[in-house]
PyMOL CGO cylinders between C-alpha atoms (Angstrom):
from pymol import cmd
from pymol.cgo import CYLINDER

trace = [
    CYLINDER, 10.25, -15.56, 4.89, 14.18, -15.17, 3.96, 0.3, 1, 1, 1, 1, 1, 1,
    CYLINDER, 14.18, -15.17, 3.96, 14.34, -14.88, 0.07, 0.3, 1, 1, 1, 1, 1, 1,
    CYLINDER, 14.34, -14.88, 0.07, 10.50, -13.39, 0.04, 0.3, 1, 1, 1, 1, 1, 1,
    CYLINDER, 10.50, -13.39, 0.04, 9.41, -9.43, -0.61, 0.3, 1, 1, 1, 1, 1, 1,
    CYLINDER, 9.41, -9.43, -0.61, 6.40, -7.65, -0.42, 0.3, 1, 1, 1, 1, 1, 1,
    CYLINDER, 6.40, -7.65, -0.42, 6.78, -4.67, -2.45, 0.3, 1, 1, 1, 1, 1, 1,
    CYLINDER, 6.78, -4.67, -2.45, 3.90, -2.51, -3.37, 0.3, 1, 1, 1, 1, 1, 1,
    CYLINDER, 3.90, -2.51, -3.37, 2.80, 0.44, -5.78, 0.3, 1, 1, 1, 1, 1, 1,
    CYLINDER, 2.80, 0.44, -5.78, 0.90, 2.87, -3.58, 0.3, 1, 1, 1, 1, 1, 1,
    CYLINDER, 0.90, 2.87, -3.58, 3.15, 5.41, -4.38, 0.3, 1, 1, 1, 1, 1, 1,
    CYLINDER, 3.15, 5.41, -4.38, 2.91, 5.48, -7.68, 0.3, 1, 1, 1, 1, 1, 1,
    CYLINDER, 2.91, 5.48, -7.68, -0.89, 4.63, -8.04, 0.3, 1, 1, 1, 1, 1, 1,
    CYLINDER, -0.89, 4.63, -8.04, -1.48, 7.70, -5.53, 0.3, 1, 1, 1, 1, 1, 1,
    CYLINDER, -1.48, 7.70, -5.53, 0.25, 9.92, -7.25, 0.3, 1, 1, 1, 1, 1, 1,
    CYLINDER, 0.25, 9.92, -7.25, -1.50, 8.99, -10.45, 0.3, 1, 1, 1, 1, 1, 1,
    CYLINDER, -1.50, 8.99, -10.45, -4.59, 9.83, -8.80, 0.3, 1, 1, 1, 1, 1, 1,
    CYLINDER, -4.59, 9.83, -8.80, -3.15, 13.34, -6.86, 0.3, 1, 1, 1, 1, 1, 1,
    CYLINDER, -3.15, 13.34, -6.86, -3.66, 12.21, -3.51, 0.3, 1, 1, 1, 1, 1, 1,
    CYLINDER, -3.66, 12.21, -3.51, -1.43, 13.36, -0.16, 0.3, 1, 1, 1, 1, 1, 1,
    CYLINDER, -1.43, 13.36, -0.16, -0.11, 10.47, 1.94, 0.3, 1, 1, 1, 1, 1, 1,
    CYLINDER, -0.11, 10.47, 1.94, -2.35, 12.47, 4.53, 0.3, 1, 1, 1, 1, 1, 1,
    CYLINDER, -2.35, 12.47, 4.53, -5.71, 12.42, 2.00, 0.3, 1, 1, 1, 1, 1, 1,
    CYLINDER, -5.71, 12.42, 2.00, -4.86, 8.55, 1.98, 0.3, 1, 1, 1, 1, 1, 1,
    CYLINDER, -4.86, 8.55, 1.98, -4.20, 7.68, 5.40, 0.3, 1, 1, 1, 1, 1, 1,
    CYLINDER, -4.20, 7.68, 5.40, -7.52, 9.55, 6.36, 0.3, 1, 1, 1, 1, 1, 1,
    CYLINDER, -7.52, 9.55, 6.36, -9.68, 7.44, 4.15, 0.3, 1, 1, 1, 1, 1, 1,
    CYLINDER, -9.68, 7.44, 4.15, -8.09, 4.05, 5.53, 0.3, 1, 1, 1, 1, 1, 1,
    CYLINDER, -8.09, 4.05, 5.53, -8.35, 5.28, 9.12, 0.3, 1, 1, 1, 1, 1, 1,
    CYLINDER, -8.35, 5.28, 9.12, -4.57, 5.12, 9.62, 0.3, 1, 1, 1, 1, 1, 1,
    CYLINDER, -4.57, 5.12, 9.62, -1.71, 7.70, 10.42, 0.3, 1, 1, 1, 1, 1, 1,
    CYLINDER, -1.71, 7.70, 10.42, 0.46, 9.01, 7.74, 0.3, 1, 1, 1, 1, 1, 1,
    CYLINDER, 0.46, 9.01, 7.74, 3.13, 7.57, 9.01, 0.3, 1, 1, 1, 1, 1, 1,
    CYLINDER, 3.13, 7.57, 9.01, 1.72, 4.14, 8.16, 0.3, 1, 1, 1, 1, 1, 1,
    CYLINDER, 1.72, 4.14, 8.16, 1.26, 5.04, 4.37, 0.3, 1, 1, 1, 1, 1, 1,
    CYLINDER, 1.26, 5.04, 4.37, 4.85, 6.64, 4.60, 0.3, 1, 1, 1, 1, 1, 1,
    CYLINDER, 4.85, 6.64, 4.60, 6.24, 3.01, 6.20, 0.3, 1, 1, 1, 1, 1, 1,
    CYLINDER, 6.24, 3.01, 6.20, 4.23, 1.32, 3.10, 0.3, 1, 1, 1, 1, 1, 1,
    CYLINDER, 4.23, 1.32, 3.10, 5.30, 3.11, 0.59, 0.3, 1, 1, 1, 1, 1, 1,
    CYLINDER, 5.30, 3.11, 0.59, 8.85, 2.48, 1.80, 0.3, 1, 1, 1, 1, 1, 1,
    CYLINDER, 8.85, 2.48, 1.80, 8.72, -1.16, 1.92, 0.3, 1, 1, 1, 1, 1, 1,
    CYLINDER, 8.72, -1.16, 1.92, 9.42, -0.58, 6.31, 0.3, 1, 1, 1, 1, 1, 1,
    CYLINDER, 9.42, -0.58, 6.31, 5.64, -1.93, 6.84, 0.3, 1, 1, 1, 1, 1, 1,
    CYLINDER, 5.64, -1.93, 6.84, 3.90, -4.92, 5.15, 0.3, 1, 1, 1, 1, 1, 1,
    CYLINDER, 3.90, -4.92, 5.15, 0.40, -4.41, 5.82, 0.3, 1, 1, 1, 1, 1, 1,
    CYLINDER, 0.40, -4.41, 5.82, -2.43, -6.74, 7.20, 0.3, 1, 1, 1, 1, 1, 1,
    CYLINDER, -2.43, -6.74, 7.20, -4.66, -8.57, 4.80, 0.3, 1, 1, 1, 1, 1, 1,
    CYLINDER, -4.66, -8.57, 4.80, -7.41, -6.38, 5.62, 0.3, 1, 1, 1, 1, 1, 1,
    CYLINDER, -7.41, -6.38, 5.62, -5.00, -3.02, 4.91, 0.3, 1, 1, 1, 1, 1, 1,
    CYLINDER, -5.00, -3.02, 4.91, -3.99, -4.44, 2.15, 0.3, 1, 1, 1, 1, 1, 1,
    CYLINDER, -3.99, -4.44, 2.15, -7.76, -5.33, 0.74, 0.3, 1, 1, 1, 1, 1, 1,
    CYLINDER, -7.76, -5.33, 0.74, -8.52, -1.84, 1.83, 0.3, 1, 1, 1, 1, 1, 1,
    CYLINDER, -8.52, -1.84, 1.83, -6.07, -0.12, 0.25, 0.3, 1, 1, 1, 1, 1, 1,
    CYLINDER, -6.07, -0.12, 0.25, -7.11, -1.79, -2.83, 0.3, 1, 1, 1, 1, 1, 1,
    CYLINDER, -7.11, -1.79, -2.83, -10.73, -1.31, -3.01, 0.3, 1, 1, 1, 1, 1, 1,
    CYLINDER, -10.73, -1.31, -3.01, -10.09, 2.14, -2.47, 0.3, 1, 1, 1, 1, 1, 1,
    CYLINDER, -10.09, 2.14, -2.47, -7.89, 2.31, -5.81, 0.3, 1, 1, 1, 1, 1, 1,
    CYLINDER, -7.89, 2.31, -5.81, -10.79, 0.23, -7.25, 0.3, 1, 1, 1, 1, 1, 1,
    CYLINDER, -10.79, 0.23, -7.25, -8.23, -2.35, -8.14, 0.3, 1, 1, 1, 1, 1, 1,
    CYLINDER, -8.23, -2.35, -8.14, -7.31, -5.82, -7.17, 0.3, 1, 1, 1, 1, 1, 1,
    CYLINDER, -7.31, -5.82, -7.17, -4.61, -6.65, -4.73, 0.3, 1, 1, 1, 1, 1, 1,
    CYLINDER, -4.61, -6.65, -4.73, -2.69, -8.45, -6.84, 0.3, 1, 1, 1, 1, 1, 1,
    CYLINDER, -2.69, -8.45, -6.84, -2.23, -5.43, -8.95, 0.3, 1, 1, 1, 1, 1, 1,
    CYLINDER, -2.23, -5.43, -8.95, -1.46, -2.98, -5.48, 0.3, 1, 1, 1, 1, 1, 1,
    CYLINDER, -1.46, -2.98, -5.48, 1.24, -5.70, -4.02, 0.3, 1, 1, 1, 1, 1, 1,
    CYLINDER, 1.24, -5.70, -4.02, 3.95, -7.35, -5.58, 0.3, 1, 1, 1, 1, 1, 1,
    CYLINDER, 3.95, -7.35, -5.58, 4.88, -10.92, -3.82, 0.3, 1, 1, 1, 1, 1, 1,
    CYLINDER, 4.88, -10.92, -3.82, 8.50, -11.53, -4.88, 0.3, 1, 1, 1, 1, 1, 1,
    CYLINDER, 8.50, -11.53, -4.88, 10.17, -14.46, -4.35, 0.3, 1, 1, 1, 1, 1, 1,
    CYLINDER, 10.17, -14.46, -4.35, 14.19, -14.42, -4.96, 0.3, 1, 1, 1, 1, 1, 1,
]
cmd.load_cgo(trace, "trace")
């Protein structure tokens, strides 16, 4: 996947809606580490992360993650 990136706008679209890393990571069932590692771009998330990340934002996943190709 050389030339490929996964980036990813939690950070931004949590802040927009005042939550803590921690107040996230408790309502996906992961550690806050995990949402720190996303948020980074150190972590790509599973598909099913990834579709629960977005369905908490109430948005589609297409609009949470960024596929870049370079």
């Amino acid at each position: 996947m050389e030339g490929e990136a996964l980036k990813n706008r939690i950070e931004e679209i949590r802040n927009e809606k005042g939550m803590l890393q921690e107040e996230l990571a408790k309502a996906l069932g992961v550690s806050r580490q995990t949402i720190s590692s996303l948020e980074n771009g150190r972590y790509n998330p599973s598909i099913g992360l990834a579709y629960k990340v977005a369905k908490l934002f109430g948005m589609a996943i297409e609009d949470v993650f960024i596929f870049e190709e370079e």
